[in-house]
Structures are given as structure tokens and as C-alpha cells.
VEXDREN-2710 file (C-alpha; in Angstrom, 1 decimal):
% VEXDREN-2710
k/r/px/py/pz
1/UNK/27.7/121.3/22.6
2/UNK/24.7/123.6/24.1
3/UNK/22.3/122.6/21.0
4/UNK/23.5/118.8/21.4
5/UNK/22.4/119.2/25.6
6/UNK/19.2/121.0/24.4
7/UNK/18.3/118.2/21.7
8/UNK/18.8/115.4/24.2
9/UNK/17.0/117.7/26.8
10/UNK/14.2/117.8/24.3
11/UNK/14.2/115.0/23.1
12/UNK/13.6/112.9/27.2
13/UNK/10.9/115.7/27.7
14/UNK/9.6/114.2/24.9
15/UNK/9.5/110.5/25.4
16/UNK/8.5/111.3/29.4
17/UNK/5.8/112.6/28.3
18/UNK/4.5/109.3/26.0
19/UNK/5.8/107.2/28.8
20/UNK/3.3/109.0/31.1
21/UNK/0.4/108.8/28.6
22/UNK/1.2/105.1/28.0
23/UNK/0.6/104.7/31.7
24/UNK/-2.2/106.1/31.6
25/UNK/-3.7/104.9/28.7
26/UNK/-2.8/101.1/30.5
27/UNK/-4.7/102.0/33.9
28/UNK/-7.4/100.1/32.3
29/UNK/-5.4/97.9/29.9
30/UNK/-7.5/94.8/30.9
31/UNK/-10.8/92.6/29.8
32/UNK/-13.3/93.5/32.3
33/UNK/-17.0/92.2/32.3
34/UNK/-19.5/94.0/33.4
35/UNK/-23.1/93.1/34.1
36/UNK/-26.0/95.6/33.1
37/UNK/-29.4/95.0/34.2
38/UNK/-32.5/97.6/32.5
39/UNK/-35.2/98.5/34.7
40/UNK/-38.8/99.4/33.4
41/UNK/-40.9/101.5/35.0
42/UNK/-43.7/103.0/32.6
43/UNK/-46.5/102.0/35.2
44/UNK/-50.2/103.8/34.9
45/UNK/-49.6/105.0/38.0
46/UNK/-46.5/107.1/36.5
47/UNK/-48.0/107.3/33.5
48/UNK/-52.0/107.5/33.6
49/UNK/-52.7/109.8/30.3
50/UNK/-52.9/107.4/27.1
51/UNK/-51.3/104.2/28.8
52/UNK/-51.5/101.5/26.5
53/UNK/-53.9/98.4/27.9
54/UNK/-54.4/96.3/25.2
55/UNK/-53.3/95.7/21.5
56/UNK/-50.5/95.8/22.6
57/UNK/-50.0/96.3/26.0
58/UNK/-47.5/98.8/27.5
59/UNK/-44.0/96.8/26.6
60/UNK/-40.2/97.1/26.0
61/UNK/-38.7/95.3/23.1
62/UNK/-35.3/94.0/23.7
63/UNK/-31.9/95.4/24.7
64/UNK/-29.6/96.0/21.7
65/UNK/-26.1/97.0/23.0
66/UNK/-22.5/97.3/21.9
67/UNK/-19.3/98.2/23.9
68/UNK/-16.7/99.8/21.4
69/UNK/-13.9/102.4/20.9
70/UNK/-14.8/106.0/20.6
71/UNK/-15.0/106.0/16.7
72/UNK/-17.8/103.9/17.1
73/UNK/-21.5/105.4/17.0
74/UNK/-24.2/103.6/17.5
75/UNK/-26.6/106.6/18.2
76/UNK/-26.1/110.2/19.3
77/UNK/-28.1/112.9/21.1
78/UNK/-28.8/115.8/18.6
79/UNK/-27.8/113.8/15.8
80/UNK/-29.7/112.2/12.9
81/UNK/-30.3/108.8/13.3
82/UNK/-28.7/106.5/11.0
83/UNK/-30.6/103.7/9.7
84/UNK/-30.3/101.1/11.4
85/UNK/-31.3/103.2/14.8
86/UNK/-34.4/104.1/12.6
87/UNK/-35.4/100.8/12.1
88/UNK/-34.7/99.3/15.4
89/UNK/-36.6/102.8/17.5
90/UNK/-39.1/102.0/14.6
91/UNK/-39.9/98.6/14.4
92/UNK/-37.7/96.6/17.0
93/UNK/-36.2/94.8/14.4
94/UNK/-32.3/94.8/14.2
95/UNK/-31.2/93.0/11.4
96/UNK/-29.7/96.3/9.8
97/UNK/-27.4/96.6/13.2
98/UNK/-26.4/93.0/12.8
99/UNK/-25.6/93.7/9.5
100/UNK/-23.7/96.8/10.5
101/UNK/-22.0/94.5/13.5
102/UNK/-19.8/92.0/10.9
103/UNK/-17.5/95.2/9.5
104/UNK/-17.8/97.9/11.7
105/UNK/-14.8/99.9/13.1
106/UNK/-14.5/100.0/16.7
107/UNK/-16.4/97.5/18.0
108/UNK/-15.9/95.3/20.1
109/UNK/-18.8/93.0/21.9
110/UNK/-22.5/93.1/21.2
111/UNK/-24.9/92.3/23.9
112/UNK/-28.7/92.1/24.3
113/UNK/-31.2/91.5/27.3
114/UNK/-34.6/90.3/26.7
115/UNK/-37.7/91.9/26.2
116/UNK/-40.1/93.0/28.9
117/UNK/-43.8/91.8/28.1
118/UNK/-45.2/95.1/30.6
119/UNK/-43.6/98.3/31.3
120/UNK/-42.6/97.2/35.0
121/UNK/-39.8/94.5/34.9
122/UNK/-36.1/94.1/34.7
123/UNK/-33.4/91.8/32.3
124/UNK/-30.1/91.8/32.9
125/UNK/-27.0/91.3/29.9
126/UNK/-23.5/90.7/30.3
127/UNK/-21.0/92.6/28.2
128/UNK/-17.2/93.2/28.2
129/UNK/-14.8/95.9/27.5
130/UNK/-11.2/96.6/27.2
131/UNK/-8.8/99.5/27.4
132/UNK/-9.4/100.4/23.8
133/UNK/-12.8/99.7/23.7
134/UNK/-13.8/100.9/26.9
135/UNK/-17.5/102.4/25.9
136/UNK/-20.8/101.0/25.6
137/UNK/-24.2/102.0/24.0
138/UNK/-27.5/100.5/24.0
139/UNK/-31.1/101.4/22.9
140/UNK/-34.4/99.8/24.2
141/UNK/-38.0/100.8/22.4
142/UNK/-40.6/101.3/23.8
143/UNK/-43.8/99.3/22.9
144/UNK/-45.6/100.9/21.5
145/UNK/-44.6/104.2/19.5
146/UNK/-44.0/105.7/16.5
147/UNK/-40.1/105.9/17.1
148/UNK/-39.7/106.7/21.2
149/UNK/-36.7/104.4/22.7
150/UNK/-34.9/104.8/25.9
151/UNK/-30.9/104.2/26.3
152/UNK/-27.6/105.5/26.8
153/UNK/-24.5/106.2/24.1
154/UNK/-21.2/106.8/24.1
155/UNK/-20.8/105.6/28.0
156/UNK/-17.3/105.3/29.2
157/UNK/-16.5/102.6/31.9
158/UNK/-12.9/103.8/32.6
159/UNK/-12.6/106.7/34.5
160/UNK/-9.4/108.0/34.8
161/UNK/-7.0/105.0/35.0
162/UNK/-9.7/103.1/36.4
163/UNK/-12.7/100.9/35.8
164/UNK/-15.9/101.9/37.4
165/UNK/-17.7/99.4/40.0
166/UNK/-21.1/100.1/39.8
167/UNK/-23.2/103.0/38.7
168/UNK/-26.9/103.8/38.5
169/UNK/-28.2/106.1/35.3
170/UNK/-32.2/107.5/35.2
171/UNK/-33.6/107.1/31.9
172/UNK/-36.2/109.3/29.9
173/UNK/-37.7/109.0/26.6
174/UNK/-36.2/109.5/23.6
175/UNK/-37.6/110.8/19.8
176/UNK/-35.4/108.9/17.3
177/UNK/-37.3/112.4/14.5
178/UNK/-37.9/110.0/11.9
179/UNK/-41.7/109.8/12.7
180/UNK/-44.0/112.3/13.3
181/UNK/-46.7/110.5/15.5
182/UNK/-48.0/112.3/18.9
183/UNK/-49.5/109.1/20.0
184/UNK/-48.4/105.5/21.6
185/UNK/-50.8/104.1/19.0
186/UNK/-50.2/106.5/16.0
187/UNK/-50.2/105.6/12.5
188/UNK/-46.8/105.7/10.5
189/UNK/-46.3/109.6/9.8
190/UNK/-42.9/109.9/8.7
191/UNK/-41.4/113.1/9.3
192/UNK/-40.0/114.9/6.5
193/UNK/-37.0/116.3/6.7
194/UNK/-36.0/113.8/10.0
195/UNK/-35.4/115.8/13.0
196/UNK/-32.3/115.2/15.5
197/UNK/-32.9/112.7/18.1
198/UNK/-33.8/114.3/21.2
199/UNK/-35.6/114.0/24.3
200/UNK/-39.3/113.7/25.1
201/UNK/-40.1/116.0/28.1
202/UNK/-43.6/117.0/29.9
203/UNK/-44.3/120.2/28.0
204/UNK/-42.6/119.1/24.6
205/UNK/-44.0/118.5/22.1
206/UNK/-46.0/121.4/23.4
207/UNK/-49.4/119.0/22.1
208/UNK/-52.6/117.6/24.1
209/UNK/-52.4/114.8/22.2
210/UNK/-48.8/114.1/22.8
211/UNK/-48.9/111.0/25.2
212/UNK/-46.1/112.4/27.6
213/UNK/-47.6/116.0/27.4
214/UNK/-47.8/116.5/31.3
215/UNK/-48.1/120.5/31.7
216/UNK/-48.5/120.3/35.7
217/UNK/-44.8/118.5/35.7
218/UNK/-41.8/120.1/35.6
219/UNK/-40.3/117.1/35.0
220/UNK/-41.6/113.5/33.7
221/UNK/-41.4/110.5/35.8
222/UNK/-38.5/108.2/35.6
223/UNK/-39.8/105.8/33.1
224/UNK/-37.0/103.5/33.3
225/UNK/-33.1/103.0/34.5
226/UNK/-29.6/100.8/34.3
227/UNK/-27.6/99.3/36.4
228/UNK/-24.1/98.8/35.4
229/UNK/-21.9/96.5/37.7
230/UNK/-18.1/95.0/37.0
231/UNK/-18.3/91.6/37.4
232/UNK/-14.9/90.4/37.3
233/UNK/-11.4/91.4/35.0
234/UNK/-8.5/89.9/33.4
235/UNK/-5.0/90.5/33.8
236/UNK/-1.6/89.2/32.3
237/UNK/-0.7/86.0/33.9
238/UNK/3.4/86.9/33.4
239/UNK/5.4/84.2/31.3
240/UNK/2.0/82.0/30.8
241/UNK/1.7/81.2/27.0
242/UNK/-2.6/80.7/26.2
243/UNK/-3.1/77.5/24.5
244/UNK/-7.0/78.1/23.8
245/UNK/-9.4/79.7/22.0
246/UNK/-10.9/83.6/22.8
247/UNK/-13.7/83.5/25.3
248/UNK/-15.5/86.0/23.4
249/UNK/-15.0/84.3/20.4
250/UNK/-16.2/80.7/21.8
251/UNK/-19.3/82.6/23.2
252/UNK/-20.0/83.9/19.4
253/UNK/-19.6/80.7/17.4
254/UNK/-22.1/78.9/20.1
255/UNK/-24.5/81.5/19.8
256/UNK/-24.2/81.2/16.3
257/UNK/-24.2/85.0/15.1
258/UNK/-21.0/84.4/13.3
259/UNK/-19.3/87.4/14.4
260/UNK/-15.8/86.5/16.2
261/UNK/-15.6/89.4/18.2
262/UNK/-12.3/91.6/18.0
263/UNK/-10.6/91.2/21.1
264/UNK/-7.2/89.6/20.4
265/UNK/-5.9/85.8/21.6
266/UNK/-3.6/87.8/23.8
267/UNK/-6.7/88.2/26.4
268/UNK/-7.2/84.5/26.8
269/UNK/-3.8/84.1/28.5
270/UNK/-4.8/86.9/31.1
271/UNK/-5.6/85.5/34.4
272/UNK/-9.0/86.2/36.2
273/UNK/-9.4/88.4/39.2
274/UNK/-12.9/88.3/40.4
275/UNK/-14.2/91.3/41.8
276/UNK/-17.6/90.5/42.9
277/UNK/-19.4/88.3/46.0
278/UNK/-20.3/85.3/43.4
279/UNK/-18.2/85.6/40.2
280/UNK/-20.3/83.3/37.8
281/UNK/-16.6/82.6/35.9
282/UNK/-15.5/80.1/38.3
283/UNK/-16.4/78.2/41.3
284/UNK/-16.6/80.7/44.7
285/UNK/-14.0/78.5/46.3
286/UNK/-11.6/79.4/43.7
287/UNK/-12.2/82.8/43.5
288/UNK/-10.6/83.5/47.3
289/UNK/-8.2/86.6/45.9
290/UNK/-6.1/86.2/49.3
291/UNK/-5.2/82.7/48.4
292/UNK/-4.4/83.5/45.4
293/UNK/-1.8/86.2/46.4
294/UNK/-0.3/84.7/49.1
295/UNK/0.4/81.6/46.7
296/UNK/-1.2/79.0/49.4
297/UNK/-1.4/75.3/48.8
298/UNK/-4.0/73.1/48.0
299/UNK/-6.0/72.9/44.6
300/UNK/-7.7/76.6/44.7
301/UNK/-4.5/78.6/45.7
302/UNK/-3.0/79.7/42.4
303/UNK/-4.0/81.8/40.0
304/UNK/-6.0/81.3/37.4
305/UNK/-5.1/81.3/34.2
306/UNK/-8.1/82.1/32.0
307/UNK/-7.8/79.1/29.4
308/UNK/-7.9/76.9/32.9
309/UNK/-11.5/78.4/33.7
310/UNK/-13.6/76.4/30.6
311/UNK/-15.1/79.4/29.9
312/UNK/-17.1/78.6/27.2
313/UNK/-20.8/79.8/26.2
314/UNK/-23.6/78.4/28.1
315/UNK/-27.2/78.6/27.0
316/UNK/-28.7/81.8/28.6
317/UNK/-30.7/81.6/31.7
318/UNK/-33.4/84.6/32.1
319/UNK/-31.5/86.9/30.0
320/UNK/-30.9/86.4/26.1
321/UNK/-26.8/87.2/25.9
322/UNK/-26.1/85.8/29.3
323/UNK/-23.2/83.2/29.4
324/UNK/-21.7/81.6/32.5
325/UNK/-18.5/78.9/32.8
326/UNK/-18.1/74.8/32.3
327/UNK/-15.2/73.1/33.6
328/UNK/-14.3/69.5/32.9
329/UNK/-13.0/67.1/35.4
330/UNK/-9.2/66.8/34.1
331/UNK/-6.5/67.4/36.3
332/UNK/-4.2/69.9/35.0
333/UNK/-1.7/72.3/36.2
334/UNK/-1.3/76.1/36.9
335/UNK/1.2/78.4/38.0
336/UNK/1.5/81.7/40.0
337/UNK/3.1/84.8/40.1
338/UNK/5.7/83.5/41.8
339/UNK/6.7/80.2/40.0
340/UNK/4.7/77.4/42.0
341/UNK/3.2/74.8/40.6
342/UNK/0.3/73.2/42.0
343/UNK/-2.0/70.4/40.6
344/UNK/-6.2/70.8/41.1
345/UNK/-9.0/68.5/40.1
346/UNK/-11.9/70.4/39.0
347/UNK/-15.3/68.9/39.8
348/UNK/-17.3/67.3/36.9
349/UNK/-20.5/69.4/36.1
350/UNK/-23.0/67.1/36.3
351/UNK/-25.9/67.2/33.1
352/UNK/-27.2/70.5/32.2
353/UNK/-30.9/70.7/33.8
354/UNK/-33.5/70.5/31.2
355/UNK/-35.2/73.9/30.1
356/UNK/-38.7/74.2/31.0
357/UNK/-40.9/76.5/29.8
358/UNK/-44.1/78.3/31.9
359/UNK/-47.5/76.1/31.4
360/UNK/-50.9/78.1/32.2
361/UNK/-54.6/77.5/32.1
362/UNK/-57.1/78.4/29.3
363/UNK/-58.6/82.2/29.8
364/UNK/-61.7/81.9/32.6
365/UNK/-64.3/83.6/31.8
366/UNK/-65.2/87.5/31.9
367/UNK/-66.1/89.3/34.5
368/UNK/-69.4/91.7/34.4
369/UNK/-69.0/95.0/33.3
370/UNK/-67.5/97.9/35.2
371/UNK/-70.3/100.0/34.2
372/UNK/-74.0/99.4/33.6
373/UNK/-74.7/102.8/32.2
374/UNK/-71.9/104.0/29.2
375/UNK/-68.4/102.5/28.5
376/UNK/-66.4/100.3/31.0
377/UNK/-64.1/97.5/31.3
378/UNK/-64.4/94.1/31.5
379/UNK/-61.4/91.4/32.7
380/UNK/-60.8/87.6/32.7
381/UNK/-57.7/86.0/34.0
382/UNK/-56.0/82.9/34.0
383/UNK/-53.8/80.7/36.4
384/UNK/-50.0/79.1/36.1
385/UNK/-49.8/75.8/36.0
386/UNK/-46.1/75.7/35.8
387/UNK/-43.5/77.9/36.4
388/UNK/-40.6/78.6/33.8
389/UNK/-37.1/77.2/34.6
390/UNK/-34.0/77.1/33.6
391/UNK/-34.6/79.6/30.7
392/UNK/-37.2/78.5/29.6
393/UNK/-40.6/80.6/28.1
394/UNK/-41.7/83.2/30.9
395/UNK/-44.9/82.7/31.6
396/UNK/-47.3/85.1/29.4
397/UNK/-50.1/88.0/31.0
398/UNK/-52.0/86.4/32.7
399/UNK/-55.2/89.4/32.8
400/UNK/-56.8/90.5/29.8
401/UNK/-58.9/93.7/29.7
402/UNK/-61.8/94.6/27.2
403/UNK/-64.0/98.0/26.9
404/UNK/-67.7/96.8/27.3
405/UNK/-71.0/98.6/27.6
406/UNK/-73.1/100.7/25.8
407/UNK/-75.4/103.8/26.0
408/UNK/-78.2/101.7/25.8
409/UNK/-78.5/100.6/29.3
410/UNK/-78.9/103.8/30.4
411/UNK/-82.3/104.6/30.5
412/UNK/-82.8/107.3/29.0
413/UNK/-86.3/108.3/27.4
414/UNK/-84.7/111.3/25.5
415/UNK/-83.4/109.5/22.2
416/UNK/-85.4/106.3/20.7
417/UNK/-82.7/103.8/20.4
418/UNK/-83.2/101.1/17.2
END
């Protein structure tokens, strides 16, 4: 009788305890998008020894990012680099990542911002994450280097039983050790054997010729930084059967990668809870969370069931990955919490405005020389005749410098010049 009372005392400790870390392990058992904007700040000004002018200009390639589980690696400080981060902190090209994307374990939605044609300016990406796949990673190059990219791996959004609002991360840069170059502008030097990836900092590489070699700092500047803010989440909609196709999914046929992404269908009968000022999911006047609770009448009261919004993928505005929400003018009906029905007309979207892409003038011509004696710089500009909308082609630089000058115009009677 004792060892029967012990078993069955055992054996209640036992499933307490997976009871408890089931409730944990659901405090962020939801699809939650997030928005993540990249900030640029390699200026001269921060930057003044080596900055790259011309061919090319100081730049950032685009933002390649992934949100997956923790057996997932896209990168990894004090790591080799695999491939594919080679070639991407290399070359900017991705294709061995999007390869990698169609069969790797443990992720879950890729996501990319545009590039940056200087090294001040900003694009923002939209991304989402679940309770199993609650981590993201990203890398951004820098342009140009031999193998020097900024980013962020293996960054958890749920913290504790929670996801996080908003946070703010400094950025520095970051030696992929597959090349050996000191230089923005150095020649392919591949090291051999590759180091780890670590970080670039003011005194190492301990080199005059290394372009962030800053001996007076203790520190280097901020070059860059991210911005990571939840935009809104999904949660069950109780005895509401989805009748539609995955969001995510939708949003990777239209952009044509291929990839369906690996949330399941059981998402896409979640409701929507927005949880910021303008929730780009679904119109602001039916997004009023206390209406929703308290069950009121009228066509915005209920809750919303996420195969109701029309969320569907939208061509990208500034940002290449960005996607927003269409809804049709049917009449159709939705339920909350409590049982009530209530019957809304959602307004018609009128046409999609057309894209437009930024117009300018032809280069005017060049100013005189900086210098009349040695080397200096020369400039010519050129105007905007029309401004980019509705994603279409920014508008390109609009100043180009040139070295000009020569030892020639000096005057000098020491050396007989032919």
C-alpha cells in the first residue's frame, strides 16, 4: 500500500511538472508579427579614415533574415561560417541561402529589407514568429569589403512567457574570416585556414592599414542599429473552423519564391489582436480591442477571425518583403468569444495606385577643382524631376565626386615637367 501511495505520489509530481512546462512553453504559443527596421550609420564623419567615395560608394547590400527554431543557424559568433554566410558577407549574393531555405530544419519565415545606396539610411521588413520558432537572424554587408557584414543571430523574441514589444540593438562590424583583406577596397585574399567570425573593433586587426583601425578609440562608433517592434498577434478564435489558405503561405506563392513557409493551417483560424496605433492588417476602425471584448454591435464589434481579414500579399511599398492586407466588399459573418453573430460590409478597395518610379535630370556639369596646386576633388550634381511612389525606383545619388589636379600647376622651378 505505501509503494502504491508513493507511485501515484510520483507519478502527479511528475505530470505537474510537464503541465507547468506546457504552460510555459504556451505563454507565447501564438503568430506574432513583428516589424524590424535597419538603420545605417557609416557616415565620414564617424568614419573619416578610408571612407569609400566613389567606385562604389559607401553602401549596405540588402537585409537577408530568417526567424526559426533554435536548431536553426544561420550564422554564429566564434563560429566558422558556413557557406552560404561566405558568399552572402562576400559577395551579397544569396542564392546559396535560398537554396538552403527550401529544406532546412527549423525554419520558419524568411524576410528581407532593401538595400541602402549610402551608409546613412534606414529599410524596414516585416517578419513573423511563433512559439516554436520564436528566433530570428539576419546579416546585412557592408559595401564595400572583403567579407565585413553587420547583424544579429540567434535573437529570441519571447522572453519568459512573453513576447517582447519593442527593443533597440547597436550594431558593429563583423569579419565573416574567410578573406584576409585590411582594406574597404581590397583585392580577394582568401584566408587560409578561415578564421571564426568575430568582431572588428578600433585596435583589431592591430594594422594601419585596417580601415577601422582607430588607436585613439576605445571603442568604434556605432555604425549601424535595429529596431524590432511587434506589430500585431494571433490567437485561437475558440470553436471557429479556418476555411482559407495560410497567410504566410499566400504571401510566398505571390512573391513567387516557391517556399510555402512552415507554419501550419491551424494559425489561419487564429483571430487577430492588434497591438500597435495603426495595424496595417486591417482597417483602424476595426482594430478597436475594447469593442471587440465587450462584444458591441455594429459591423467592427466582433472579433476577427483571421481568414475574414483578406490577408493576402501586396506588392511591397519602400521595403522589399513588406506585405499589407486586401479585403473585398462581400458581406459575410463573424462570431465572438461569446457566441454573437453579427454581419459587416467591408469597404471595397478601390484600384491599386500605379507604381512610379524616381525621374532625374542628366549630370550638370563639373565644378572647378578643389585645389589649383596638387590633388583635389571635383563634383557635379544633378536634380529630381520626379519623386518615387508607391514603390517604385528610389531616386539614384544625385552628387558625383572625382579626384582632379596635378603637380603641374604648382609652380615649381625645381623639376622640368615634359
Amino acid at each position: 500500500m505505501e509503494k502504491r501511495t508513493r507511485f501515484l505520489l510520483s507519478t502527479c509530481s511528475v505530470l505537474l511538472v510537464l503541465m507547468l512546462q506546457k504552460t510555459r512553453a504556451n505563454g507565447c504559443d501564438s503568430l506574432t508579427k513583428y516589424s524590424l527596421t535597419f538603420h545605417g550609420e557609416w557616415t565620414r564623419d564617424r568614419f573619416p579614415k578610408m571612407y569609400p567615395m566613389y567606385r562604389p560608394p559607401a553602401q549596405w547590400s540588402k537585409l537577408l533574415g530568417r526567424s526559426h527554431s533554435r536548431r536553426y543557424r544561420m550564422w554564429e559568433m566564434d563560429k566558422p561560417a558556413q557557406k552560404a554566410a561566405q558568399q552572402f558577407a562576400e559577395t551579397g549574393i544569396s542564392n546559396m541561402f535560398d537554396d538552403e531555405s527550401r529544406n532546412a530544419s527549423g525554419l520558419f519565415d524568411v524576410f528581407l529589407g532593401a538595400s541602402i545606396s549610402e551608409g546613412a539610411g534606414s529599410s524596414t521588413s516585416q517578419l513573423f514568429v511563433d512559439g516554436k520558432h520564436s528566433q530570428i537572424s539576419f546579416m546585412v554587408r557592408i559595401v564595400p569589403s572583403p567579407d565585413w557584414f553587420v547583424g544579429v543571430h540567434n535573437l529570441d523574441l519571447c522572453e519568459g512567457e512573453t513576447w517582447v514589444d519593442s527593443l533597440t540593438i547597436d550594431l558593429g562590424p563583423l569579419d565573416t574570416g574567410t578573406d584576409d583583406g585590411y582594406t574597404f577596397t581590397s583585392p580577394n585574399w582568401p584566408s587560409e585556414p578561415h578564421a571564426n567570425i568575430h568582431r572588428l573593433t578600433a585596435r583589431d586587426p592591430s594594422h594601419p592599414a585596417n580601415s577601422f583601425f582607430y588607436p585613439r578609440y576605445e571603442t568604434l562608433p556605432r555604425i549601424a542599429y535595429v529596431s524590432v517592434e511587434k506589430v500585431a498577434e494571433y490567437v485561437r478564435a475558440a470553436g471557429w473552423r479556418a476555411t482559407g489558405q495560410n497567410p504566410l503561405n499566400e504571401r510566398a506563392a505571390a512573391s513567387g519564391r516557391g517556399r510555402a513557409n512552415s507554419v501550419g493551417d491551424e494559425f489561419y483560424s487564429k483571430t487577430a489582436r492588434d497591438v500597435s496605433k495603426q495595424s496595417n492588417l486591417f482597417p483602424p476602425r476595426e482594430a478597436s480591442r475594447s469593442r471587440m471584448e465587450a462584444g458591441g454591435g455594429g459591423g467592427a464589434g466582433g472579433t476577427l477571425a483571421a481568414t475574414e481579414l483578406g490577408i493576402t500579399a501586396a506588392k511591397p511599398t519602400a521595403v522589399s518583403g513588406a506585405w499589407g492586407a486586401d479585403v473585398d466588399g462581400k458581406t459575410k459573418k463573424r462570431t465572438t468569444h461569446a457566441g454573437k453573430r453579427y454581419r459587416t460590409r467591408r469597404h471595397h478597395r478601390k484600384g491599386s495606385k500605379k507604381t512610379r518610379s524616381c525621374k532625374v535630370t542628366a549630370w550638370g556639369e563639373w565644378t572647378p577643382c578643389s585645389k589649383t596646386c596638387g590633388f583635389g576633388v571635383r563634383a557635379r550634381k544633378r536634380q529630381v524631376m520626379r519623386e518615387a511612389r508607391n514603390g517604385g525606383q528610389p531616386c539614384p545619388n544625385l552628387t558625383k565626386e572625382d579626384v582632379c589636379g596635378t603637380m603641374k600647376d604648382c609652380g615649381w622651378h625645381y623639376f622640368s615637367w615634359s
